[in-house]
mmCIF file as Biopython writes it, N, C-alpha, C and O atoms, coordinates in Angstrom:
data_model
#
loop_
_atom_site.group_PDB
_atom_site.id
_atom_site.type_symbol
_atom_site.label_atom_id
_atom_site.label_alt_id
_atom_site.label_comp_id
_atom_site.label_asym_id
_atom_site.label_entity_id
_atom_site.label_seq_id
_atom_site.pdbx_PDB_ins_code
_atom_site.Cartn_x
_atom_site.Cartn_y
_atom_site.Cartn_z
_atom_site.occupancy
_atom_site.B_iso_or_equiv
_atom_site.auth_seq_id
_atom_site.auth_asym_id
_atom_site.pdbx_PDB_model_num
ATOM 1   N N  . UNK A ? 1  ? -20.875 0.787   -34.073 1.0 0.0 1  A 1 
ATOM 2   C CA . UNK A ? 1  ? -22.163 0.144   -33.939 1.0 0.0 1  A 1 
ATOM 3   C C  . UNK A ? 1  ? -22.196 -1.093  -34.846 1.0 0.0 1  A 1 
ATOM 4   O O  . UNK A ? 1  ? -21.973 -0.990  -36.052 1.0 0.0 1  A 1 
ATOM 5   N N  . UNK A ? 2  ? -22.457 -2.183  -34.294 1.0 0.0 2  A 1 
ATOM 6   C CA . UNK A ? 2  ? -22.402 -3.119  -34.942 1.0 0.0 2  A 1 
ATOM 7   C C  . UNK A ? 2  ? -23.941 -3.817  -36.194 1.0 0.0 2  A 1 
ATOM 8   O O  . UNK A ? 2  ? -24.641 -4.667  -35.644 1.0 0.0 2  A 1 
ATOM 9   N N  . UNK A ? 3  ? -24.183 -3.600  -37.076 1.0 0.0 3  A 1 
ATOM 10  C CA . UNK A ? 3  ? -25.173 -4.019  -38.350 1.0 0.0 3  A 1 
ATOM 11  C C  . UNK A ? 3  ? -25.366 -5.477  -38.380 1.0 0.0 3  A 1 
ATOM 12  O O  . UNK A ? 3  ? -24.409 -6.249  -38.320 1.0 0.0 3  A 1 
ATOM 13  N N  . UNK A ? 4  ? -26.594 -5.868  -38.473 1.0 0.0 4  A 1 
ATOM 14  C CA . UNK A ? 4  ? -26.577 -7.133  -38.958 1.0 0.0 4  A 1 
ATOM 15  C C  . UNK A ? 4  ? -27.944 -6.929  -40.471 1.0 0.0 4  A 1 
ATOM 16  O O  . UNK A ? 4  ? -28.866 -6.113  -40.457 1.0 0.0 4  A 1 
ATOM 17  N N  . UNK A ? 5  ? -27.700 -7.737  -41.381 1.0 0.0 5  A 1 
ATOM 18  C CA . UNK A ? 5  ? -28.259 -7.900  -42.318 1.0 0.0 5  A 1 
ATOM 19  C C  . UNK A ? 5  ? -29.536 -8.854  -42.256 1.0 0.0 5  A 1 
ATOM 20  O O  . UNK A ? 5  ? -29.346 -10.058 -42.431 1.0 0.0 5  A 1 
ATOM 21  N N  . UNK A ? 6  ? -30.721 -8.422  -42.036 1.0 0.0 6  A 1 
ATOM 22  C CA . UNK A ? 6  ? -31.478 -9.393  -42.149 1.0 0.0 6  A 1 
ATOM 23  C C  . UNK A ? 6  ? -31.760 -9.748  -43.455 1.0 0.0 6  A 1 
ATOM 24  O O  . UNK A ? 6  ? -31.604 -8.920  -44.352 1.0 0.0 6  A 1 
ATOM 25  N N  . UNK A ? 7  ? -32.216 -11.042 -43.719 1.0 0.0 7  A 1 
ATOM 26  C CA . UNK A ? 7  ? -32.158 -11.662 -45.146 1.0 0.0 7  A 1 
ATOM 27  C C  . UNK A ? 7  ? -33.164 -12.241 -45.241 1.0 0.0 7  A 1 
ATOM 28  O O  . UNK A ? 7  ? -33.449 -12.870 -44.222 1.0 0.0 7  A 1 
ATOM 29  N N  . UNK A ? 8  ? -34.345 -12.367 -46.607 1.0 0.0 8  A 1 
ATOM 30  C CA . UNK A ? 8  ? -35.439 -13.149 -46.250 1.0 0.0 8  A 1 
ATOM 31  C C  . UNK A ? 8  ? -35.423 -13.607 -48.416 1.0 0.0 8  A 1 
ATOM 32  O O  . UNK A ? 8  ? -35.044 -12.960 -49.392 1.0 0.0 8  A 1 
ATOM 33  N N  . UNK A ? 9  ? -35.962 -14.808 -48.270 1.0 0.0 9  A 1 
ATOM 34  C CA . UNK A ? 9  ? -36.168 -15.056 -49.721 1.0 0.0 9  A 1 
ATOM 35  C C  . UNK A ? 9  ? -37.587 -14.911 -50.402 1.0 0.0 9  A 1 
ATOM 36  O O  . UNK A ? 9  ? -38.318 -15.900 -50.350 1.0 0.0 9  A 1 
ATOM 37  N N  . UNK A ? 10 ? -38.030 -13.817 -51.011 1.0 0.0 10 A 1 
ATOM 38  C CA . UNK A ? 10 ? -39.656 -13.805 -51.177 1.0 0.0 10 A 1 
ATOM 39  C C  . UNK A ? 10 ? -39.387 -13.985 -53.078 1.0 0.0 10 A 1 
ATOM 40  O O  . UNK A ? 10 ? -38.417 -14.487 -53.646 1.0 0.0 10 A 1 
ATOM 41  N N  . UNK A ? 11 ? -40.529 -13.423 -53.633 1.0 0.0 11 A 1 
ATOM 42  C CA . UNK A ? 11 ? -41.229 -13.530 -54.847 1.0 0.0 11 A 1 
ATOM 43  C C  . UNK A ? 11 ? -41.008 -15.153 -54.846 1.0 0.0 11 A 1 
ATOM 44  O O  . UNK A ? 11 ? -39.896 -15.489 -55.255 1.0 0.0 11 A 1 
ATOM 45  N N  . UNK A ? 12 ? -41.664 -15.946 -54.553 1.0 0.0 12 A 1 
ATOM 46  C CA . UNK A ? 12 ? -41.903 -17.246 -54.778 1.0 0.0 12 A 1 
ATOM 47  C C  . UNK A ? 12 ? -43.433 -17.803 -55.180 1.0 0.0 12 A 1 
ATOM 48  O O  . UNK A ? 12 ? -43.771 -18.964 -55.414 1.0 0.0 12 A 1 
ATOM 49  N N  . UNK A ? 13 ? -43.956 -17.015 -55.181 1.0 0.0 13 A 1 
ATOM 50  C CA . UNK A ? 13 ? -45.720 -17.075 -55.677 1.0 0.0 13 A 1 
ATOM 51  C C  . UNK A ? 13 ? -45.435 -17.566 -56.932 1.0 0.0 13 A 1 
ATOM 52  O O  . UNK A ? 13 ? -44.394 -17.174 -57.460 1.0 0.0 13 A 1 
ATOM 53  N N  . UNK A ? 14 ? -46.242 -18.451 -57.602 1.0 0.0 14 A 1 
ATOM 54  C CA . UNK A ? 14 ? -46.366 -18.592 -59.103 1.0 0.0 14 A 1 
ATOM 55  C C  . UNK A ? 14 ? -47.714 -18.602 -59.496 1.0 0.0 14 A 1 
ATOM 56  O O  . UNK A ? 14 ? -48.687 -19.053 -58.892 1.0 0.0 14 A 1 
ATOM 57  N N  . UNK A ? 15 ? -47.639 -18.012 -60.651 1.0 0.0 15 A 1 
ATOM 58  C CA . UNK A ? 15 ? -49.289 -17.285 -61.131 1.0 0.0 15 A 1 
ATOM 59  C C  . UNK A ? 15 ? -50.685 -17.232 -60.263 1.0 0.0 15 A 1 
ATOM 60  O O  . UNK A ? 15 ? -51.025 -16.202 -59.681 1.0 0.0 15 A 1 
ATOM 61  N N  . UNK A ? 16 ? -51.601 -18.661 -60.229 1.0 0.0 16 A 1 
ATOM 62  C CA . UNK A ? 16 ? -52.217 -18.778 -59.045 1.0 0.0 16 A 1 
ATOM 63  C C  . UNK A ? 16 ? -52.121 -19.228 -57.674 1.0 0.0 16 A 1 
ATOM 64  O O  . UNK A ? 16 ? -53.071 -19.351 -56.901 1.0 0.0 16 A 1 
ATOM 65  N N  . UNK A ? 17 ? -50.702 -19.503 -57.390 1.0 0.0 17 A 1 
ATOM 66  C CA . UNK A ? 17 ? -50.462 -20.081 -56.103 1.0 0.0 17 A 1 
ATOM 67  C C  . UNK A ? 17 ? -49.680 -18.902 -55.044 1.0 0.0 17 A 1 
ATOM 68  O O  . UNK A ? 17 ? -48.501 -18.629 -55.267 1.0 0.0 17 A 1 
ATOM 69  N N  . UNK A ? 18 ? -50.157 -18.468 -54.297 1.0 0.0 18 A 1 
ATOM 70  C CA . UNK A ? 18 ? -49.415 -17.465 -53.599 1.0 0.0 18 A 1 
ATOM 71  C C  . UNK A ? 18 ? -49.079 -17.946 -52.674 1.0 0.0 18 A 1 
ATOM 72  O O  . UNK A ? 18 ? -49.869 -18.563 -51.960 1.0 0.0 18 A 1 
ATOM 73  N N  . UNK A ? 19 ? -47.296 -17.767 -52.280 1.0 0.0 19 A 1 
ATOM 74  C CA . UNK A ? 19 ? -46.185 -18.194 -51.049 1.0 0.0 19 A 1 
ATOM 75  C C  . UNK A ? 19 ? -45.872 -17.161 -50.475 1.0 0.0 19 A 1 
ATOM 76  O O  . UNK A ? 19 ? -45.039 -16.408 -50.979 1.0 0.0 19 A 1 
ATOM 77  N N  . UNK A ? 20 ? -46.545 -16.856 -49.139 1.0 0.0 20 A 1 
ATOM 78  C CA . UNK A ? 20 ? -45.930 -16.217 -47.950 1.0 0.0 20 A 1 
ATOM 79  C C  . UNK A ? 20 ? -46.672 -15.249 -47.679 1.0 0.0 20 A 1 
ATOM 80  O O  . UNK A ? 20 ? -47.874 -15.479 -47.542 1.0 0.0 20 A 1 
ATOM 81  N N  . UNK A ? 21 ? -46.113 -13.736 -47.508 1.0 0.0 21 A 1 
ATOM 82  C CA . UNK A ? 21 ? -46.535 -12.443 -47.145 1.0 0.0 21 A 1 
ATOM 83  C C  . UNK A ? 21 ? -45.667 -11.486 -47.452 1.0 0.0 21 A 1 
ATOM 84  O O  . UNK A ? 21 ? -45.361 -10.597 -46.657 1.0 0.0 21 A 1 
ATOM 85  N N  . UNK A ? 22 ? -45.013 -11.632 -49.099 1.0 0.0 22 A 1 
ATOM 86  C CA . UNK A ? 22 ? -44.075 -10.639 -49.285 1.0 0.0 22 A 1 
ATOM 87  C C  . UNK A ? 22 ? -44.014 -9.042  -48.702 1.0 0.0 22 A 1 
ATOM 88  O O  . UNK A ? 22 ? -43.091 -8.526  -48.072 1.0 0.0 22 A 1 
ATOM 89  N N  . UNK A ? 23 ? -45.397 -8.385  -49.151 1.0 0.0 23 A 1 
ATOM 90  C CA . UNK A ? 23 ? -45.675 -7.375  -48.702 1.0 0.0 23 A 1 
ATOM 91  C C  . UNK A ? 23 ? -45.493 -7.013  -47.350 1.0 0.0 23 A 1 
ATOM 92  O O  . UNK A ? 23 ? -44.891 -5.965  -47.116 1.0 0.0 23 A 1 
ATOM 93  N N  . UNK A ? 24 ? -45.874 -7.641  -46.510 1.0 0.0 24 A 1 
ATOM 94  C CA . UNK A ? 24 ? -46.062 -7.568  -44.837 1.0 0.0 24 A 1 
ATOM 95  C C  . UNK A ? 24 ? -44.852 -7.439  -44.267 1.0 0.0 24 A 1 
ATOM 96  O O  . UNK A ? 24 ? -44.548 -6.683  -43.344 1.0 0.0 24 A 1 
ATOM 97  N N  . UNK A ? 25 ? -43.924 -8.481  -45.059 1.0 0.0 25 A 1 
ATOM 98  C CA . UNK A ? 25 ? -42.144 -8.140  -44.196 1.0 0.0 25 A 1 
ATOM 99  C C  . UNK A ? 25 ? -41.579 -7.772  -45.450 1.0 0.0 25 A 1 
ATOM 100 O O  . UNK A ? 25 ? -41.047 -8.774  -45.928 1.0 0.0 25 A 1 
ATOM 101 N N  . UNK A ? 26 ? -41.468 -6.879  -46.124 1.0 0.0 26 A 1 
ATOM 102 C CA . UNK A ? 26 ? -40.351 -5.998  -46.808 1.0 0.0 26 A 1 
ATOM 103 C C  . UNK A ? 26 ? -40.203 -4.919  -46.052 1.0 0.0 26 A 1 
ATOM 104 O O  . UNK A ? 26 ? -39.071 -4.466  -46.218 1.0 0.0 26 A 1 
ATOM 105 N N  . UNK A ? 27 ? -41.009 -4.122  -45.079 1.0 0.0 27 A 1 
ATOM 106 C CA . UNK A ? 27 ? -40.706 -3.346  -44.319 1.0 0.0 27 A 1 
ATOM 107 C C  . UNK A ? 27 ? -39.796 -4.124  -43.196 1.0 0.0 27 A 1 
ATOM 108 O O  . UNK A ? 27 ? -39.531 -3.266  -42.354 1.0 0.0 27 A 1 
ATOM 109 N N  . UNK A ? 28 ? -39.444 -4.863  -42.969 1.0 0.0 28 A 1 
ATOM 110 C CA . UNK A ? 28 ? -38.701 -5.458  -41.757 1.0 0.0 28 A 1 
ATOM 111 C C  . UNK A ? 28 ? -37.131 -6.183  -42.252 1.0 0.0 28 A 1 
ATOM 112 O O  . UNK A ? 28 ? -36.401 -6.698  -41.406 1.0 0.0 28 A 1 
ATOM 113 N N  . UNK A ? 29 ? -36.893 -6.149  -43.189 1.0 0.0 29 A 1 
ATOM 114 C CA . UNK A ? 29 ? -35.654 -7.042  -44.049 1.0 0.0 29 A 1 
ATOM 115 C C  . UNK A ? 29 ? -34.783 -5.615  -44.582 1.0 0.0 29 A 1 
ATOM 116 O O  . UNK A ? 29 ? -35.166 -4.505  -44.949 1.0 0.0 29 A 1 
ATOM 117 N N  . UNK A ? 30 ? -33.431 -6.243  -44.427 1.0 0.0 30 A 1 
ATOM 118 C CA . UNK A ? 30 ? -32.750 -5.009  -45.291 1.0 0.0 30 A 1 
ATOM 119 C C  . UNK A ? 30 ? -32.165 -5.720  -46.676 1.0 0.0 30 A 1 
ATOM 120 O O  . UNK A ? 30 ? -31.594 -5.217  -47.643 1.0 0.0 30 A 1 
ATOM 121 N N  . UNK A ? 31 ? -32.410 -6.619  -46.481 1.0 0.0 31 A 1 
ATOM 122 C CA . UNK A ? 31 ? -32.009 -6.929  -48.208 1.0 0.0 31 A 1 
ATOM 123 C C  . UNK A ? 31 ? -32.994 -8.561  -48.759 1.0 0.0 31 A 1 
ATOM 124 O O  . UNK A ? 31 ? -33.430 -9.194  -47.798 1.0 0.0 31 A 1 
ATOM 125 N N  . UNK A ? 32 ? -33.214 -8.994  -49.762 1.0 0.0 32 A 1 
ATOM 126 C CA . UNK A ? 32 ? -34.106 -10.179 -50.286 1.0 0.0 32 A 1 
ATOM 127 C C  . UNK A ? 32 ? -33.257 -10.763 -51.093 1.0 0.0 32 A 1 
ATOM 128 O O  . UNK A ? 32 ? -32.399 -10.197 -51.770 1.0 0.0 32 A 1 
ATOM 129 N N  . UNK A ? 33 ? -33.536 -12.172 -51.022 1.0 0.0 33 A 1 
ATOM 130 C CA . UNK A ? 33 ? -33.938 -12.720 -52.223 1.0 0.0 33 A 1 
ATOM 131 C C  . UNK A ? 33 ? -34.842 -13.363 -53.691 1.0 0.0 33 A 1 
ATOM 132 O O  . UNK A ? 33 ? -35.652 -14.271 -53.881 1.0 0.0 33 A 1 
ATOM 133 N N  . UNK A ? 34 ? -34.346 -12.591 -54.314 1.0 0.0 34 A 1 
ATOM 134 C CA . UNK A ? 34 ? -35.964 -12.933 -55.232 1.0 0.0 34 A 1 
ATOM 135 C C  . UNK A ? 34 ? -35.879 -14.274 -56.411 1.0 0.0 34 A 1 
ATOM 136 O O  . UNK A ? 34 ? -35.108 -14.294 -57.371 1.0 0.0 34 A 1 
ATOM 137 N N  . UNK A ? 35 ? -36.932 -15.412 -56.035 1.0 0.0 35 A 1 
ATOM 138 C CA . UNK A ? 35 ? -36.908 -16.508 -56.809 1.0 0.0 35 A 1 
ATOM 139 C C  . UNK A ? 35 ? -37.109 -15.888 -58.512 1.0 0.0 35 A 1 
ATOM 140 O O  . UNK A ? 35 ? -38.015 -15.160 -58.918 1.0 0.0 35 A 1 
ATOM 141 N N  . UNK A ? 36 ? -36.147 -16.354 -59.159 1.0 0.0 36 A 1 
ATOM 142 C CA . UNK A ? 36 ? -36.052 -16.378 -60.383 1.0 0.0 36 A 1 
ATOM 143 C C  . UNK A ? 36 ? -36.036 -17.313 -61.342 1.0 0.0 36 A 1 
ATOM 144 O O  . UNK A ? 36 ? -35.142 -17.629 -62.126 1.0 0.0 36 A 1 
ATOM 145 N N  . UNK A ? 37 ? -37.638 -17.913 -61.125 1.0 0.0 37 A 1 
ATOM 146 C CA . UNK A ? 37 ? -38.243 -18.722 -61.812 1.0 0.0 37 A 1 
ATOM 147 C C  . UNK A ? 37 ? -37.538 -20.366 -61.927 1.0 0.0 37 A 1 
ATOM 148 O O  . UNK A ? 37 ? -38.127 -21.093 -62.727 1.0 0.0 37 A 1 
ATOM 149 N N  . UNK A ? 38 ? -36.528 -20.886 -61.310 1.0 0.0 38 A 1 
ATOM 150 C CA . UNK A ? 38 ? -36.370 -22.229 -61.450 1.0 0.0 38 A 1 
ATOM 151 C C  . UNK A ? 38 ? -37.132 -23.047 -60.632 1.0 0.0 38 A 1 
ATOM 152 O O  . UNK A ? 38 ? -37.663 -24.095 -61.002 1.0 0.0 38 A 1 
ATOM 153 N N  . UNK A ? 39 ? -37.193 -22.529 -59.417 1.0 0.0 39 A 1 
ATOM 154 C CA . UNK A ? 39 ? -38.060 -23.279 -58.059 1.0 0.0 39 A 1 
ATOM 155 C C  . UNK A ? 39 ? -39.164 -23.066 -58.277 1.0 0.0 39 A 1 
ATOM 156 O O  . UNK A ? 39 ? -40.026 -23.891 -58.582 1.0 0.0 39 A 1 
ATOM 157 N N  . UNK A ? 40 ? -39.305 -21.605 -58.112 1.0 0.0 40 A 1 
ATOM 158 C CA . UNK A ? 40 ? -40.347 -21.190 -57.782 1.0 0.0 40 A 1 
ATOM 159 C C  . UNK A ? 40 ? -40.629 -19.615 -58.383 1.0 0.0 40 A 1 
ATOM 160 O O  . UNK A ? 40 ? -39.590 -19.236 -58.923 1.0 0.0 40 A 1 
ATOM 161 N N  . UNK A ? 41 ? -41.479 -18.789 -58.446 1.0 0.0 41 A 1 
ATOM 162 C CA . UNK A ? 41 ? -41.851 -17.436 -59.152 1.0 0.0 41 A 1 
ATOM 163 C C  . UNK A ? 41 ? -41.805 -17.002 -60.453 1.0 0.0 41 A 1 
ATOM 164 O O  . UNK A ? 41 ? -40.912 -17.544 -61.104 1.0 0.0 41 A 1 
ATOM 165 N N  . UNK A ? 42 ? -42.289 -16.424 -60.882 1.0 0.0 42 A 1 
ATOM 166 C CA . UNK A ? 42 ? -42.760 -16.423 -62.359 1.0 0.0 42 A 1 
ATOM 167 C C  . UNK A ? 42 ? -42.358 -14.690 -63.077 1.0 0.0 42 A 1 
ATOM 168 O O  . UNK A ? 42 ? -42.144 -13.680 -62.406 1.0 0.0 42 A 1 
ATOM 169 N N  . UNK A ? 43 ? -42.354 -14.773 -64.273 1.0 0.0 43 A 1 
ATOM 170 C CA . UNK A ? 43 ? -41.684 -13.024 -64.385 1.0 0.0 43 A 1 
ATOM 171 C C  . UNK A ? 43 ? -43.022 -12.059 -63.860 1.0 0.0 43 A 1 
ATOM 172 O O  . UNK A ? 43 ? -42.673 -10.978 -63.387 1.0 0.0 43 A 1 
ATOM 173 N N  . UNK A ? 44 ? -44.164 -12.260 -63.881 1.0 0.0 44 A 1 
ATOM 174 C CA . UNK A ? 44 ? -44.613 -11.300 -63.273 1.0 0.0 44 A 1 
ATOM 175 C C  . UNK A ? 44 ? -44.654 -10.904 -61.960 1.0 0.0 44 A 1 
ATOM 176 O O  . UNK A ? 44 ? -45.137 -9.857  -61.527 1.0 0.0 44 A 1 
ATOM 177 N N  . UNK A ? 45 ? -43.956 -12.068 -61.152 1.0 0.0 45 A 1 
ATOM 178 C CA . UNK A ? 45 ? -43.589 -12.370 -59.810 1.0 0.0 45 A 1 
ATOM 179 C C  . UNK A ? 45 ? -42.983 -11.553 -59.560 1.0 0.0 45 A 1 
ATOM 180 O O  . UNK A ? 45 ? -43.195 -10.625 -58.780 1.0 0.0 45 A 1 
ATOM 181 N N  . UNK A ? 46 ? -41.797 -11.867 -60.438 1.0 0.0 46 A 1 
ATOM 182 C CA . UNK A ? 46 ? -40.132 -11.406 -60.780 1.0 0.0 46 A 1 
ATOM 183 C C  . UNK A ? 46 ? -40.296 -9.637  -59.945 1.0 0.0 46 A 1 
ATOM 184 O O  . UNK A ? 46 ? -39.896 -9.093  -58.915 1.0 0.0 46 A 1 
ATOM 185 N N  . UNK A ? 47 ? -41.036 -9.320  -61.014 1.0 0.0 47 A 1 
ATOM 186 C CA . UNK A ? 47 ? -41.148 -7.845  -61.631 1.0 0.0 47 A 1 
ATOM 187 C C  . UNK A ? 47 ? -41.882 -7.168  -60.714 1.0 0.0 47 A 1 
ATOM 188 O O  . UNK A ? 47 ? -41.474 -6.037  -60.446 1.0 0.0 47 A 1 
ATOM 189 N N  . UNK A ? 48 ? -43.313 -7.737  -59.900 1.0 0.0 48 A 1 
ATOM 190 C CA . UNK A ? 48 ? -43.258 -6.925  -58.751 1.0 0.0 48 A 1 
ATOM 191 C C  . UNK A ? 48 ? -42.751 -7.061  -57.879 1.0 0.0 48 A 1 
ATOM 192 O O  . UNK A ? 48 ? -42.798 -5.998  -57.260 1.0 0.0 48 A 1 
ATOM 193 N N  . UNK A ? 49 ? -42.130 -7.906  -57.262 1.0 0.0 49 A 1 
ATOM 194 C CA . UNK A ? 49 ? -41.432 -8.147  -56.006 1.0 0.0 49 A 1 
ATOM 195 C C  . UNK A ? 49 ? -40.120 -7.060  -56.136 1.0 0.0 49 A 1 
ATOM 196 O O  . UNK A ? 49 ? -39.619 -6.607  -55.107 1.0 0.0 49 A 1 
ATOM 197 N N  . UNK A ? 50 ? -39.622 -6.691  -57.435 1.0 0.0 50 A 1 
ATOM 198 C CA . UNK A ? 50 ? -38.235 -6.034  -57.639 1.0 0.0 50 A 1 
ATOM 199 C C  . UNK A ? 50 ? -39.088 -4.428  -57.239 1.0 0.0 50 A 1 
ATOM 200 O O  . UNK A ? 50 ? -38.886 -3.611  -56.341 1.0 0.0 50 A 1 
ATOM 201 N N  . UNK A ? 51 ? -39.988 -4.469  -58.259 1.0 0.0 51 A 1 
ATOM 202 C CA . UNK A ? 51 ? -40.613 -2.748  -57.976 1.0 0.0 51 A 1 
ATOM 203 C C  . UNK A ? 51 ? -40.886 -2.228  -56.680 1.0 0.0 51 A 1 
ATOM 204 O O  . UNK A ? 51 ? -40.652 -1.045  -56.435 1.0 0.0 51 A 1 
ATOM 205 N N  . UNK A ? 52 ? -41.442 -3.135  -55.677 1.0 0.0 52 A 1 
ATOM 206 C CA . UNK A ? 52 ? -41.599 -3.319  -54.737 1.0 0.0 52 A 1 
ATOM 207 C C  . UNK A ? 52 ? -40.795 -3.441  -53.462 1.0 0.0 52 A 1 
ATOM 208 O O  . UNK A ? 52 ? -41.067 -3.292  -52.271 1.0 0.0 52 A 1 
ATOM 209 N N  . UNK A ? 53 ? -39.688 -3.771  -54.150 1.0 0.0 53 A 1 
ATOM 210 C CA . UNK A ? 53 ? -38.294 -3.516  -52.903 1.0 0.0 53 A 1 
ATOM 211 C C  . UNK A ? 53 ? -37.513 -2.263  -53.245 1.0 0.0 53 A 1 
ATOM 212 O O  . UNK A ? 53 ? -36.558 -1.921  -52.547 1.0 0.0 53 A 1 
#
């Protein structure tokens, strides 16, 4: 059976600015990427987006 990996890049929100719908598609992705604060997201970002996957 052949797998494919879907891939999506979330925690990109920074403090008051919220990017996307992390919540809504983590049920639909089998693996993320999580912004680690150079672009974009912040450690409290960080930290739920990780608890959360």
């Amino acid at each position: 059976m052949t797998t494919i990996d879907l891939n999506c890049d979330l925690g990109e929100s920074f403090g008051a600015y919220k990017m996307g719908n992390d919540d809504e598609i983590l049920p639909f992705v089998s693996s993320i990427n999580v912004a680690c604060g150079f672009h974009a997201g912040d450690p409290s970002v960080m930290r739920q987006t990780v608890e959360k996957a």
